[in-house]
C-alpha positions in Angstrom: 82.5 -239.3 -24.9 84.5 -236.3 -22.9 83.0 -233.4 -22.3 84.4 -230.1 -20.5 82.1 -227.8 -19.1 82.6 -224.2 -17.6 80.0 -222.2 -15.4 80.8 -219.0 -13.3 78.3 -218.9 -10.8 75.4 -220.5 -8.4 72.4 -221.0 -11.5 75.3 -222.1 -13.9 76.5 -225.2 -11.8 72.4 -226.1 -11.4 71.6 -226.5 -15.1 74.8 -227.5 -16.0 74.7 -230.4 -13.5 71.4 -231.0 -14.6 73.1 -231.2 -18.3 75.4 -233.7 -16.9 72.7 -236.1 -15.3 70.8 -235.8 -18.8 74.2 -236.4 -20.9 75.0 -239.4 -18.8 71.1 -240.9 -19.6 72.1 -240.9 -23.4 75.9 -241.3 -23.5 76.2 -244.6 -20.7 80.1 -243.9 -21.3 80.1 -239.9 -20.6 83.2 -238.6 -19.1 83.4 -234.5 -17.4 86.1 -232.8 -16.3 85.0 -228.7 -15.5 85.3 -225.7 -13.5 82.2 -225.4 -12.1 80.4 -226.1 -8.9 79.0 -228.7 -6.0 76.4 -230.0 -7.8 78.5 -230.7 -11.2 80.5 -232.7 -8.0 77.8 -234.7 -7.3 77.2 -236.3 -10.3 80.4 -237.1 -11.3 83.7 -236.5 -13.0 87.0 -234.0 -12.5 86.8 -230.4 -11.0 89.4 -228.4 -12.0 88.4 -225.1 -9.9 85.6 -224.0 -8.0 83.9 -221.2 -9.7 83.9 -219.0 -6.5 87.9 -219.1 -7.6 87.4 -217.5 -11.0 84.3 -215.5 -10.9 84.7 -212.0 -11.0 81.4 -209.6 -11.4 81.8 -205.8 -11.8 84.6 -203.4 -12.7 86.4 -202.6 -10.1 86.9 -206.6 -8.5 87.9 -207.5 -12.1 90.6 -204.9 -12.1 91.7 -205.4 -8.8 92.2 -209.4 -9.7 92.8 -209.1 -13.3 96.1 -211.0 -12.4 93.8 -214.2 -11.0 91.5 -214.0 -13.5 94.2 -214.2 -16.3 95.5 -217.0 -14.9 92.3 -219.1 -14.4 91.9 -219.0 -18.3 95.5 -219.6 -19.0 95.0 -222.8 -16.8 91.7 -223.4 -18.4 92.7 -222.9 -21.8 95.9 -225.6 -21.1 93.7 -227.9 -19.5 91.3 -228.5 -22.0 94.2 -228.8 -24.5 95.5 -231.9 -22.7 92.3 -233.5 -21.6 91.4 -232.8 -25.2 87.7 -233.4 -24.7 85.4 -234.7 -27.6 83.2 -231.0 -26.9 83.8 -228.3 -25.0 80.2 -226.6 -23.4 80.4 -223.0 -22.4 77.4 -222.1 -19.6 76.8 -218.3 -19.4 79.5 -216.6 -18.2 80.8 -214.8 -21.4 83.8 -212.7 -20.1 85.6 -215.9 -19.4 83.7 -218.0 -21.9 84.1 -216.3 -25.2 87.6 -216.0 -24.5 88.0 -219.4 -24.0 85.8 -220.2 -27.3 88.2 -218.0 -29.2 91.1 -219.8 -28.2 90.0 -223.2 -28.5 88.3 -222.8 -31.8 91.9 -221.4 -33.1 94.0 -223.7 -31.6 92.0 -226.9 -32.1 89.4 -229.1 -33.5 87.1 -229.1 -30.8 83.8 -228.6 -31.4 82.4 -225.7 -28.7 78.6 -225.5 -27.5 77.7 -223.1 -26.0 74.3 -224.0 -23.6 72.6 -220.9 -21.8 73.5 -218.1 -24.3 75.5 -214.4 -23.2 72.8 -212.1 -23.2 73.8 -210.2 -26.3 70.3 -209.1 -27.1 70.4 -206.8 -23.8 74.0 -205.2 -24.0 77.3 -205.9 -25.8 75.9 -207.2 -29.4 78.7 -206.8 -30.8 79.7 -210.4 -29.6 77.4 -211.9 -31.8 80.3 -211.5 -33.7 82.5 -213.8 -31.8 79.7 -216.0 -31.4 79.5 -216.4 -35.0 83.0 -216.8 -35.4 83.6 -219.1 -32.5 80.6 -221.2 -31.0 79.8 -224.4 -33.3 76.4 -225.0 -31.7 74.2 -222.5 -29.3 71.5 -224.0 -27.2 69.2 -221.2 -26.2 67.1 -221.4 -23.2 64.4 -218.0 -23.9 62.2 -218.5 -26.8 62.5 -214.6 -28.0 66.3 -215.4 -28.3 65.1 -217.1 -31.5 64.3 -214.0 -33.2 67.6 -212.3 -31.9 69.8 -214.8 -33.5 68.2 -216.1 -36.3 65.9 -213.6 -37.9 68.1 -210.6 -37.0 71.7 -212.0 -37.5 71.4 -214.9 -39.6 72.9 -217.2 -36.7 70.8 -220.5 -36.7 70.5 -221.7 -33.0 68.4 -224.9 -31.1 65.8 -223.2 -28.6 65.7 -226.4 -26.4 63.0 -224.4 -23.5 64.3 -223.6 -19.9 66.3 -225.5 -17.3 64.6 -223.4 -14.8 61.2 -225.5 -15.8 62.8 -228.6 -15.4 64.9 -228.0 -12.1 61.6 -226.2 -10.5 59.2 -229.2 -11.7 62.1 -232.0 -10.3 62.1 -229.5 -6.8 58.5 -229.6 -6.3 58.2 -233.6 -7.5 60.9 -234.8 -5.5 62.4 -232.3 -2.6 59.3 -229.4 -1.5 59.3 -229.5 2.0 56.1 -228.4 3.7 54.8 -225.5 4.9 54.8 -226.8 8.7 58.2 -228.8 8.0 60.0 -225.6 6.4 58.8 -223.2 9.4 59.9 -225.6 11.9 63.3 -227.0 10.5 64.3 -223.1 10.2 63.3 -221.5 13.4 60.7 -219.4 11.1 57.5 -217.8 12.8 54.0 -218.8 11.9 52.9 -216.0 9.7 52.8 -215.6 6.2 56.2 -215.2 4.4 57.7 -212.9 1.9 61.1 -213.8 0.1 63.6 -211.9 0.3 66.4 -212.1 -2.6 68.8 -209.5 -3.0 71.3 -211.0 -5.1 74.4 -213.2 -4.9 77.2 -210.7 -4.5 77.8 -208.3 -2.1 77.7 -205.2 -3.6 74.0 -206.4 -4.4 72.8 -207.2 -1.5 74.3 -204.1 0.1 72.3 -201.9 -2.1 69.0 -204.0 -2.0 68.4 -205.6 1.1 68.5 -202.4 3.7 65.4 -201.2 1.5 63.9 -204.1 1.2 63.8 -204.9 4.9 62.9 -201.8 5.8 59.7 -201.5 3.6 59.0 -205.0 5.5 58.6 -202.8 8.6 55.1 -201.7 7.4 53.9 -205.2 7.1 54.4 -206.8 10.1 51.7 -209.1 9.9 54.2 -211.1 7.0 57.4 -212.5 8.1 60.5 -211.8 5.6 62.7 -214.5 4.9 66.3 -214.2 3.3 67.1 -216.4 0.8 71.5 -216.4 1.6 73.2 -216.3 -1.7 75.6 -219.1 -1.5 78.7 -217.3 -2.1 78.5 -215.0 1.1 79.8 -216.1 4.1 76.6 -216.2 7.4 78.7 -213.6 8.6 78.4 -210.8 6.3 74.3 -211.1 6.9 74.3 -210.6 11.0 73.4 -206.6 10.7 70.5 -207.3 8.7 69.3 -210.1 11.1 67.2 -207.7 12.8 63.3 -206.5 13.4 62.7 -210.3 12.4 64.1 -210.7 9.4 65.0 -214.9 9.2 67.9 -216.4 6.8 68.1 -219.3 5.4 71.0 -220.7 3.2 71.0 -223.6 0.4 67.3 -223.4 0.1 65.8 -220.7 -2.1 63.4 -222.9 -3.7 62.0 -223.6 -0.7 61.6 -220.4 0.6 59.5 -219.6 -2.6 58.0 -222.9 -2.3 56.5 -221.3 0.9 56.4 -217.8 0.4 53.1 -215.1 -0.4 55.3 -212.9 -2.1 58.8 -212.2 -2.9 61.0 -208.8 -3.4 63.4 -210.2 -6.1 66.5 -208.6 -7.3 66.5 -208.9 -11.3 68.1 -212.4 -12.4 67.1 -215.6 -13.0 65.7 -215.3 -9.8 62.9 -213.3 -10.9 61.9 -215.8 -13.7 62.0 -218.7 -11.0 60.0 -216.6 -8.9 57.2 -216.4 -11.5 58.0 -219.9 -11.9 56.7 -221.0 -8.4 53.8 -218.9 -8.8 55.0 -216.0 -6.0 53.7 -212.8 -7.0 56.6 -210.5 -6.9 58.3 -206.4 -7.0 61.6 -206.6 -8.9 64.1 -204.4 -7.0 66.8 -203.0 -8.5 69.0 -200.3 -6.6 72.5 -198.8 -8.1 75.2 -197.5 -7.0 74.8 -194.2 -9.3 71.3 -194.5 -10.0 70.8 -191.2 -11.8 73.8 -192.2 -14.0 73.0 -196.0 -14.8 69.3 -194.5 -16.3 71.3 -192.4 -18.5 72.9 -195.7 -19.4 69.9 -197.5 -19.3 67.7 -195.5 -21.7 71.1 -195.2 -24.1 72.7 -198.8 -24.2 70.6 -201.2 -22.8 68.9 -203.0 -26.3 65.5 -204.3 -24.1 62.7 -202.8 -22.7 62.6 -204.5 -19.4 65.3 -206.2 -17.4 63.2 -208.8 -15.4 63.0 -212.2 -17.5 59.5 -212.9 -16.7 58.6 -209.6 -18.7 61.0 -209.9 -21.5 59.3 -213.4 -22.3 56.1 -212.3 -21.8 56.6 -208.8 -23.7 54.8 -206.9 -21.6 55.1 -205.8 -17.6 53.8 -208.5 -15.7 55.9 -207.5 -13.1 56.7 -204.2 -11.8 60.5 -203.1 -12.3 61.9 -200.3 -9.9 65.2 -199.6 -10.9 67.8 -197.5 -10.3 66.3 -193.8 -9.8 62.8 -196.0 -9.0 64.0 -198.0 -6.5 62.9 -196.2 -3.4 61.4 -196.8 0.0 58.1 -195.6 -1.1 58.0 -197.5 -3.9 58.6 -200.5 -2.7 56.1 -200.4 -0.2 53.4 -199.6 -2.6 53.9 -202.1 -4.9 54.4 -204.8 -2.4 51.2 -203.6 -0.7 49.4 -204.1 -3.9 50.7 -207.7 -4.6 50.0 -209.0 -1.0 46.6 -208.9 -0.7 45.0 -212.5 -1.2 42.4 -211.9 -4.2 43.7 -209.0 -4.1 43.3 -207.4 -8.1 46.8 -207.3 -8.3 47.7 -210.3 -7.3 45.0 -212.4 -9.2 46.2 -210.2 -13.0 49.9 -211.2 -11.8 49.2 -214.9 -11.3 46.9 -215.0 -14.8 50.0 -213.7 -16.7 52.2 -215.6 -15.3 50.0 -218.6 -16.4 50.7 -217.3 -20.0 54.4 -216.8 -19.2 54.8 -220.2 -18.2 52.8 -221.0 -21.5 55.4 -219.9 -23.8 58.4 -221.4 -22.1 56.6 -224.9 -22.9 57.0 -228.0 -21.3 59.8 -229.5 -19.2 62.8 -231.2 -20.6 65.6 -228.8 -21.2 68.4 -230.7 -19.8 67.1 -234.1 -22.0 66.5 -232.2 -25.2 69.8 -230.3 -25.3 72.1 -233.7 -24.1 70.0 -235.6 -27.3 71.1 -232.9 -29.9 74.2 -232.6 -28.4 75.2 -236.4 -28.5 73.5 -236.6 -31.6 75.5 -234.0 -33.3 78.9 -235.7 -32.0 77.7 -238.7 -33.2 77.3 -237.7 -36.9 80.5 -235.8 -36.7 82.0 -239.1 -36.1 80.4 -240.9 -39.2 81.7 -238.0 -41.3 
């Protein structure tokens, strides 16, 4: 069978190549064409665009390239129309995905999946709407998203567990470099280390790393290493490389695979943090901090914005945001995680234990490709 796939960023092109690889285990004559990533090249089929060509985070860059992002989905929209693809899967991304569901489930017959759901549930329900209206099947990958959909808006969904389990199980099976190995292959210094990931885009990592480095200057004994977001050109890092601080690029999961602790901006990173068993501060800083609280405590649907909590329902990790991302802050909770047996640490680690509990076993990737050849299979009989 064909299948088209769209991702917008880094994580997207990782569980949607993952998709791919388990798609191709059940479907031996599996075709892709996709906007999407290096790893969706690797295993196979047509790329269309990269999707550092038509992702577009924030505002202001969405204004300012409103004309590039229009055309990317007029492209998209006609390409999938020709290829004519026997499903369409959406991954994230919803600006540009729901658009795309809306058109093709108006103009065509072609049944659209949507794997790794918009985050409705935290801001912007109102898309449940066009979710309803447009997405065929949703494969969710957080188990409280059952409740969201199906209890609370009537919207039956397939909670297939996480990808991040699965790519983090394969990583420390199959690639995990050791500690000796990773130190040495990276130039990195003997000491213990503490992740640093301050986001993939640049107005992120502007706001995030200066702090974060800086409250690394009253820990010397730890060596902080920058995980580079892939994204950002070497370049835009050199001020930061200072006092220390190492960077490495393409290898975040081994960085965590190695690390003590980790200062994590919020994102999926944080979940794979918890995931790898790093204890962790979530660090947050924006642009008009005073103003997105306002928002915060208004708009935003959830109590918590780090995945590990919102699974776990409860703070297992501590969340300084906005107005509470400060230098003193930051220091203090990091000097209550780094401790080794430290009280912290040791209540951190149990609930992550718990976390990791609920998720449930690995097996995303194979779980979703089953139902979703299965249910093009039927449709085929009918």
């Amino acid at each position: 069978m064909k299948y088209y796939l769209i991702v917008g960023e880094a994580s997207g092109d990782l569980h949607a190549s993952n998709l791919m690889k388990s798609l191709k285990a059940v479907d031996s004559e599996a075709q892709f064409r996709f906007f999407g990533g290096d790893l969706m090249s690797a295993v196979g089929g047509e790329r269309v665009k990269h999707f550092r060509d038509t992702a577009f985070m924030g505002f202001v860059p969405v204004v300012m390239n409103l004309r590039t992002i229009l055309s990317n989905m007029k492209q998209c929209k006609k390409d999938i129309v020709s290829w004519n693809p026997d499903a369409l899967i959406l991954v994230d991304y919803p600006g540009f995905n729901l658009s795309i569901a809306k058109y093709i489930h108006k103009n065509t017959d072609i049944p659209v999946y949507y794997y790794i759901s918009p985050k409705i549930w935290a801001w912007k329900e109102h898309r449940i709407k066009n979710i309803k209206r447009d997405v065929d099947e949703l494969f969710s990958i957080l188990p409280f998203e059952i409740d969201f959909f199906e209890k609370k808006h009537g919207y039956s969904i397939n909670y297939v567990g996480n990808p991040c389990v699965d790519a983090i199980d394969s990583f420390v099976r199959n690639n995990a470099m050791p500690r000796e190995e990773f130190l040495k292959a990276n130039n990195i210094p003997d000491k213990p280390i503490v992740a640093l990931l301050a986001g993939s885009r640049k107005q992120e990592i502007e706001l995030n790393l200066p702090l974060m480095l800086e409250a690394m200057k009253d820990f010397p004994e730890y060596q902080p290493v920058i995980a580079g977001a892939p994204a950002i050109d070497k370049e835009f890092y050199t001020p930061y490389l200072k006092d220390g601080a190492c960077i490495v690029f393409g290898q975040t999961y081994n960085i965590l695979y190695n690390s003590h602790a980790a200062l994590v901006t919020s994102g999926t990173a944080t979940l794979e943090t918890a995931l790898f068993r790093v204890p962790q501060v979530v660090c947050y800083a924006t642009p008009m901090p005073r103003f997105y609280s306002f928002l915060k405590k208004h708009f935003l649907k959830v109590k918590y914005i780090s995945l590990v909590n919102l699974i776990a329902d409860r703070e297992v990790v501590r969340e300084l945001v906005s107005v509470d991302m400060t230098l003193h802050n930051v220091k203090e909770e990091l000097g209550k995680i780094l401790p080794a047996g430290g009280k912290e640490r040791a209540a951190m680690l149990c609930e992550y234990s718990r976390m990791i509990d609920i998720l449930g076993a690995p097996g995303a990737s194979e779980r979703a490709a089953e139902k979703m050849y299965c249910l093009l299979k039927n449709s085929d009989k009918d």
